[in-house]
Backbone as CSV, one residue per row, in Angstrom:
resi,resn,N_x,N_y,N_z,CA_x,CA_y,CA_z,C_x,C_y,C_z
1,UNK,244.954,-83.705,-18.771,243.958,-84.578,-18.180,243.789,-84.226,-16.702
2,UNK,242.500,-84.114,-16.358,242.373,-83.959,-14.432,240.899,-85.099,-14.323
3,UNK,241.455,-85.024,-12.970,240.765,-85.838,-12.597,239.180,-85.230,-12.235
4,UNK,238.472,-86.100,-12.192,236.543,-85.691,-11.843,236.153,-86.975,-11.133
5,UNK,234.801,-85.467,-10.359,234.230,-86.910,-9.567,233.099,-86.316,-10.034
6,UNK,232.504,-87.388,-11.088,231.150,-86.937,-11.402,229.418,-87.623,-10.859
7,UNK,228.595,-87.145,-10.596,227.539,-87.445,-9.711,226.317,-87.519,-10.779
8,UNK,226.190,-88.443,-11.257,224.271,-87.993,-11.857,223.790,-89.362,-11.035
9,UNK,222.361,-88.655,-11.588,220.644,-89.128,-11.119,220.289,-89.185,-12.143
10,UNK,219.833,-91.005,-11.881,218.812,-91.585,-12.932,217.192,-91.910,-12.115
11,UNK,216.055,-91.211,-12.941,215.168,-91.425,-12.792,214.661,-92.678,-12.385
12,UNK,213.508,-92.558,-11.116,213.225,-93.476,-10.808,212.498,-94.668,-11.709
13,UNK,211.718,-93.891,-12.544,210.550,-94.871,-13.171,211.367,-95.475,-14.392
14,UNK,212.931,-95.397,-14.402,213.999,-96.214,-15.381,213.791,-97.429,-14.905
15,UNK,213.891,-98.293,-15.855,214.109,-100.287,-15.246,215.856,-100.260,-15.428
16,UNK,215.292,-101.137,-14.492,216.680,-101.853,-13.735,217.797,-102.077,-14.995
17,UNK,217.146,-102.852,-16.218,218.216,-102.582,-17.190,218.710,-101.616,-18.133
18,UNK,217.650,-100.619,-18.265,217.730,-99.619,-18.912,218.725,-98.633,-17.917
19,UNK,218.959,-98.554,-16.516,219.941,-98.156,-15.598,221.183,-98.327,-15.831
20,UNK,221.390,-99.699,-16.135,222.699,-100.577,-16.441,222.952,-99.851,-17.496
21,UNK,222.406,-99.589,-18.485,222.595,-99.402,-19.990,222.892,-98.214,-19.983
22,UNK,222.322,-96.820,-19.427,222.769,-95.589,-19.410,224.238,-95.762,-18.728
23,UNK,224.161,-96.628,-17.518,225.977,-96.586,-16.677,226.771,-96.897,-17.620
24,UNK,226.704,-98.084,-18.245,227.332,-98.383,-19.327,227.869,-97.497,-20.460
25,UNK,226.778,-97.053,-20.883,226.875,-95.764,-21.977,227.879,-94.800,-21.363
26,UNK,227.358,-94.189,-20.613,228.534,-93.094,-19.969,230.173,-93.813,-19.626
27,UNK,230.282,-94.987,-19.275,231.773,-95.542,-19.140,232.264,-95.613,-20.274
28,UNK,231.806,-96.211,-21.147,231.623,-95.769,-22.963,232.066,-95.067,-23.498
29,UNK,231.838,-93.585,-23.456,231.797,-92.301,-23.857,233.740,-91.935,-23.129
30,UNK,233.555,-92.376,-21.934,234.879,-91.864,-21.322,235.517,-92.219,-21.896
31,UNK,235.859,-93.845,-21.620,236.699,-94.657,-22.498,237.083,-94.743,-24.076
32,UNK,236.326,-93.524,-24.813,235.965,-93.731,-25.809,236.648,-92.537,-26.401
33,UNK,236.736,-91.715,-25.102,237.382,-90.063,-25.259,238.795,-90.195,-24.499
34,UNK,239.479,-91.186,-24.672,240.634,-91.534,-23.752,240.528,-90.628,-22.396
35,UNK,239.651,-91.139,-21.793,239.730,-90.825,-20.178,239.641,-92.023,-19.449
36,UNK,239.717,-92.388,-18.398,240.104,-93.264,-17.964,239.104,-93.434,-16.343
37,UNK,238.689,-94.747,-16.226,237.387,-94.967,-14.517,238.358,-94.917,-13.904
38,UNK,238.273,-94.830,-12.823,238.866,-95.266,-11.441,237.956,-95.573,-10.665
39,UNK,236.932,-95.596,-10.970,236.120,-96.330,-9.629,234.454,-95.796,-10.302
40,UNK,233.507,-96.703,-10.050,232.189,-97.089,-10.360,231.713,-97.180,-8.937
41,UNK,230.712,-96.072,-8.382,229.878,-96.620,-7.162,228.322,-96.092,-7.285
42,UNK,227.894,-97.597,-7.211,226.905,-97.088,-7.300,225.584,-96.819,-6.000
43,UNK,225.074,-96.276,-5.662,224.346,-95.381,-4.552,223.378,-95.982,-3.866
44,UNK,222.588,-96.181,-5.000,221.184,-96.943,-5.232,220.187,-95.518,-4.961
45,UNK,219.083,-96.214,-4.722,217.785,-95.029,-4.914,217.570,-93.919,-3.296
46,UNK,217.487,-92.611,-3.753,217.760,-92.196,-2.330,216.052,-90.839,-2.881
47,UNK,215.940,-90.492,-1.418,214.692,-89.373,-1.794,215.312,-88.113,-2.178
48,UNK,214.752,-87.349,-2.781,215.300,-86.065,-2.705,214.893,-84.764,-2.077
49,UNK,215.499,-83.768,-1.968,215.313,-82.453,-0.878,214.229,-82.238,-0.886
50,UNK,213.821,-82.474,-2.411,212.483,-81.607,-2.684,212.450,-81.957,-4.443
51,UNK,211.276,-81.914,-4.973,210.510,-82.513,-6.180,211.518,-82.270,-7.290
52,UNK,211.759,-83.120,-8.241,212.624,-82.171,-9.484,211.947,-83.044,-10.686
53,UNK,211.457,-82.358,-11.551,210.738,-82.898,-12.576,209.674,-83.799,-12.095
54,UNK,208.780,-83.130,-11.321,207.791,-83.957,-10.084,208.133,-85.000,-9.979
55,UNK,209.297,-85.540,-9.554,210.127,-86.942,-8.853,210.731,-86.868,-7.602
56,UNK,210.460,-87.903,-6.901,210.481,-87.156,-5.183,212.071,-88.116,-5.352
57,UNK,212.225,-89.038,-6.048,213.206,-90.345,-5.993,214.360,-90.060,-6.777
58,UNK,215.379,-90.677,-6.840,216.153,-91.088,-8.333,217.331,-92.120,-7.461
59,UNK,218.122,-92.462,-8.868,219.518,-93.712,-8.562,220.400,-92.889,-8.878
60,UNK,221.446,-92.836,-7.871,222.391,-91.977,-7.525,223.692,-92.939,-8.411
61,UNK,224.437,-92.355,-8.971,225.479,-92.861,-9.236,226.729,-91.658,-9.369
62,UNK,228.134,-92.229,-8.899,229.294,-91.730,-8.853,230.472,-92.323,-9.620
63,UNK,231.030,-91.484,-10.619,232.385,-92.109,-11.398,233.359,-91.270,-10.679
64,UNK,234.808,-91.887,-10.446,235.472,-90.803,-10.305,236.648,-91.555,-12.017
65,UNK,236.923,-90.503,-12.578,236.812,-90.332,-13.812,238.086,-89.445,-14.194
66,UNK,239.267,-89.878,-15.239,240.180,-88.708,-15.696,240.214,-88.278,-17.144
67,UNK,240.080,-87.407,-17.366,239.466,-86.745,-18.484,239.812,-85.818,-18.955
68,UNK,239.810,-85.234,-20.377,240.515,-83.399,-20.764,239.275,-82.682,-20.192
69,UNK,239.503,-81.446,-20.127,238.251,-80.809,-19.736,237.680,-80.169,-20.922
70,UNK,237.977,-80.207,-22.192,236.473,-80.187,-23.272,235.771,-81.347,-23.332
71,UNK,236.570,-82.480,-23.164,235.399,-83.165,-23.018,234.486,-83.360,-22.427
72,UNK,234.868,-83.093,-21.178,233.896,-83.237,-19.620,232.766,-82.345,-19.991
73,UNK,233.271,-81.022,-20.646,232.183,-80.172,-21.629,231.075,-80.932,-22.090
74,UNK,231.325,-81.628,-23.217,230.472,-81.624,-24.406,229.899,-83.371,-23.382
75,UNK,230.720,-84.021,-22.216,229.844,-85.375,-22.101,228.781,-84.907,-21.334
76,UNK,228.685,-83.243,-20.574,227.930,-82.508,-19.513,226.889,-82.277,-20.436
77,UNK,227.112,-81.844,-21.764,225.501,-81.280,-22.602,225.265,-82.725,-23.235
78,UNK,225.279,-83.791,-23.189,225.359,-84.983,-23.905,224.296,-85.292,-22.593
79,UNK,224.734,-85.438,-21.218,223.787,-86.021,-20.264,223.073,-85.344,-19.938
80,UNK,222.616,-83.382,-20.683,221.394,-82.737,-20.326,220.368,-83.312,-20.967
81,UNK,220.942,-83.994,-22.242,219.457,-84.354,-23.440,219.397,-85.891,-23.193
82,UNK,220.252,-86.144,-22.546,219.577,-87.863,-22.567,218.788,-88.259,-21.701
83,UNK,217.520,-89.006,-21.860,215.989,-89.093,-21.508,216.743,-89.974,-19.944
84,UNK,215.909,-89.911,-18.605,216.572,-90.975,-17.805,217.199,-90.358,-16.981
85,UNK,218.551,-89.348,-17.536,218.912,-88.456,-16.344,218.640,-87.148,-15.704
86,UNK,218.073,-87.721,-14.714,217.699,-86.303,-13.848,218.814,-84.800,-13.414
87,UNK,220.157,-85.070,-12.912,220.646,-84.074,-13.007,221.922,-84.978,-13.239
88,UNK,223.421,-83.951,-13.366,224.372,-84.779,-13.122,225.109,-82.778,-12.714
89,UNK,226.772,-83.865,-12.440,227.690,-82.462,-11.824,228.673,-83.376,-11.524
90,UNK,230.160,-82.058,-12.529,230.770,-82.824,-12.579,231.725,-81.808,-11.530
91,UNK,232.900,-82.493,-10.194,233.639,-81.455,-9.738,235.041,-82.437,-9.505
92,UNK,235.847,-80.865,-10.372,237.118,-81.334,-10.253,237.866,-81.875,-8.962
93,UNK,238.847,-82.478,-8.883,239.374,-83.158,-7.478,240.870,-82.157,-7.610
């Protein structure tokens, strides 16, 4: 198990509960893969460098997170296809 501090972006034009519900989901998935939170922060909405999926915006959120690293694998291609998140990245501590 090592530890992660993982970073995704949820699209701006997400509602407020549908936000909750993806955070949720992903604490879910950890907990679900015996890894373990250590901490939930969340960011709120910040601009970005420059356009990504013509979205100038998104909601920043940070887990720091302990985990095997296949899983961190397969939860990384799990949050490429789910609708809502703009990017994520996960880096070891």
């Amino acid at each position: 198990m090592n530890k992660y501090e993982l970073m995704f972006i949820i699209a701006s034009d997400v509602s407020e509960e549908k936000r909750e519900e993806l955070i949720a989901r992903f604490k879910a998935y950890v907990e679900a893969h015996k890894g373990t939170i250590e901490g939930v922060e969340k960011i709120g909405m910040k601009k970005f460098a420059y356009p990504i999926n013509f979205k100038n915006e998104g909601f920043y959120v940070i887990f720091n997170i302990t985990m095997a690293p296949e899983e961190v694998d397969v939860m990384n291609k799990l949050m490429n296809i789910t609708d809502g998140i703009v990017r994520q990245m996960f880096v070891r501590k």
